[in-house]
Structures are given as C-alpha cells and as structure tokens.
N, C-alpha and C positions, 0 to 999 in steps of 0.2 A: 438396474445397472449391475454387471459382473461382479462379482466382488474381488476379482480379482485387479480389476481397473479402481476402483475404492482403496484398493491395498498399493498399488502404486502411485495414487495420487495421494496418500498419507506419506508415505515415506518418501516421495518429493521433496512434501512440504517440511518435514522433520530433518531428512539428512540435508537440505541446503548447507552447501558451508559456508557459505559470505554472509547471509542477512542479506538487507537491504538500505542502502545508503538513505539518511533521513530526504537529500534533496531529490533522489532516484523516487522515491515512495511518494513526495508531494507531488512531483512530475507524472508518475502515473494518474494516481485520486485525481488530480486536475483536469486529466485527457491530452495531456502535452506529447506523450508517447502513443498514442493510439492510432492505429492505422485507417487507410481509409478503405472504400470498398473493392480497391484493385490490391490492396496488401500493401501498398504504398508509406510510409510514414506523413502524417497530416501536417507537422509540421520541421523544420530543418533544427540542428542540434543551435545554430545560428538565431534560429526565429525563438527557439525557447528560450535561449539567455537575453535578449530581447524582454522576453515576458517577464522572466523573473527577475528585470534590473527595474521593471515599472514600479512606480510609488504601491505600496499597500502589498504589493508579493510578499515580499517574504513575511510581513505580518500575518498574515492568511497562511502560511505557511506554519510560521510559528504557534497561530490556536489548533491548525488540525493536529502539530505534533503532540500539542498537550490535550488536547482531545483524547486525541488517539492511545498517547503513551500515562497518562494519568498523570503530568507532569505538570505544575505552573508554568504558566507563561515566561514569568521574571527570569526559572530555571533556565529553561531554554537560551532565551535572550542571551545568558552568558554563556553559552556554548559556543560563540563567536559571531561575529561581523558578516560572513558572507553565509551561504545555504548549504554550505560543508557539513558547519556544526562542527571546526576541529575537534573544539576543545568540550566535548562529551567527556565524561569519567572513564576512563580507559575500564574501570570495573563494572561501568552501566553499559558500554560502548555495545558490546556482543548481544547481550539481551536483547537491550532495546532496536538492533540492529536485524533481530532475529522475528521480535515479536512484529516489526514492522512488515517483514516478510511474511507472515503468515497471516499478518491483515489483508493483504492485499493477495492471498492465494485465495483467500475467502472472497474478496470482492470478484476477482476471477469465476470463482466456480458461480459466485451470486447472478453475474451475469450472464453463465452460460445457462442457469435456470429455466430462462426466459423460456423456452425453448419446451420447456415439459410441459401436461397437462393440467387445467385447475384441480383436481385431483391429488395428483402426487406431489405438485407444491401444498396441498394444505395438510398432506400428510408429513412433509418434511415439518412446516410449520408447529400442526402438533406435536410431531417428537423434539423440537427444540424447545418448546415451552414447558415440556412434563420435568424438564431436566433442572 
C-alpha cells in the first residue's frame, strides 16, 4: 500500500472531530447501518429503532460498550434510560466518544482486509504481535 494512503487514512482517523455516538457505534458493530449489494441501506432508520426497542437491545448494547470501553456494566447503566447515553461525564464524554470512533475505523479497515493475500495478512498479523 502507498504510504501515502496509510498517511491519510491515520489522520482521518486522528483528526475526526465528533467521535462517534455510543448508539451510532452499536448500530454499526450490529450491521444495522450496513449496505447492501446495490449500495442500498439494509435496513430503514424506522426498522432500526424497531430493533433497538426489542427486549435485550440495549443490554447487548450495554456489554459491548463496556466491552469495548473497559467500563462496568452498572457504569453504563447509569448513563441514561435510552441508547443516547445522555448522561456520560461530560469529562469521559469526548474520549470515550473518540476512542469508539477509532474502534470501529479499525473494524473498517479489519474488513477491508479480506481482500489481501494469505501472505500479507500474516505479515500484518506478525507485526501486530511483536508490538
């Protein structure tokens, strides 16, 4: 790869200035946002609040954020009643809003991997294990 494409897709991932909203980043991990083979959206913004009103959403929601964010469950929990998460610490809010965006730049580029040879995946592989 270029390294010049490597250098713009770092400082994508770095200069974001919003982060990524905690229910934005469950809705992707999920596939709720994911398009389909005509470029299409798979599901309607209608069908997803649908999904996430079903019993056990937002619990699932809740482990992967503490998954994800190294956060207890309980914490979460009181972050509010719906999949906002109003009430994050306005001093966690940016971080964790940040770091969620760069999990999911990584799931991005994870899946566009697919795509290379066994080879240069197990060269990627070794250089993220020496580290």
């Amino acid at each position: 790869m270029d390294i010049c494409y490597v250098y713009k897709i770092r400082q994508l991932c770095i200069n974001h200035p919003e982060g990524m909203s905690p229910q934005r980043f469950c809705r992707r991990y999920f596939g709720y946002e994911a398009k389909n083979e005509f470029g299409q959206p798979r599901f309607t913004e209608m069908e997803i609040q649908e999904i996430e009103k079903q019993r056990g959403y937002r619990q699932q929601a809740i482990n992967l954020l503490s998954e994800i964010l190294k956060v207890k469950t309980n914490t979460i929990q009181r972050w509010g009643h719906s999949l906002n998460f109003e009430n994050i610490p306005e001093d966690k809010q940016a971080s964790y809003q940040a770091y969620l965006y760069y999990v999911d730049s990584i799931r991005i580029i994870t899946a566009s991997l697919q795509n290379l040879n066994r080879e240069s995946l197990l060269k990627i592989i070794r250089e993220l294990q020496a580290r």
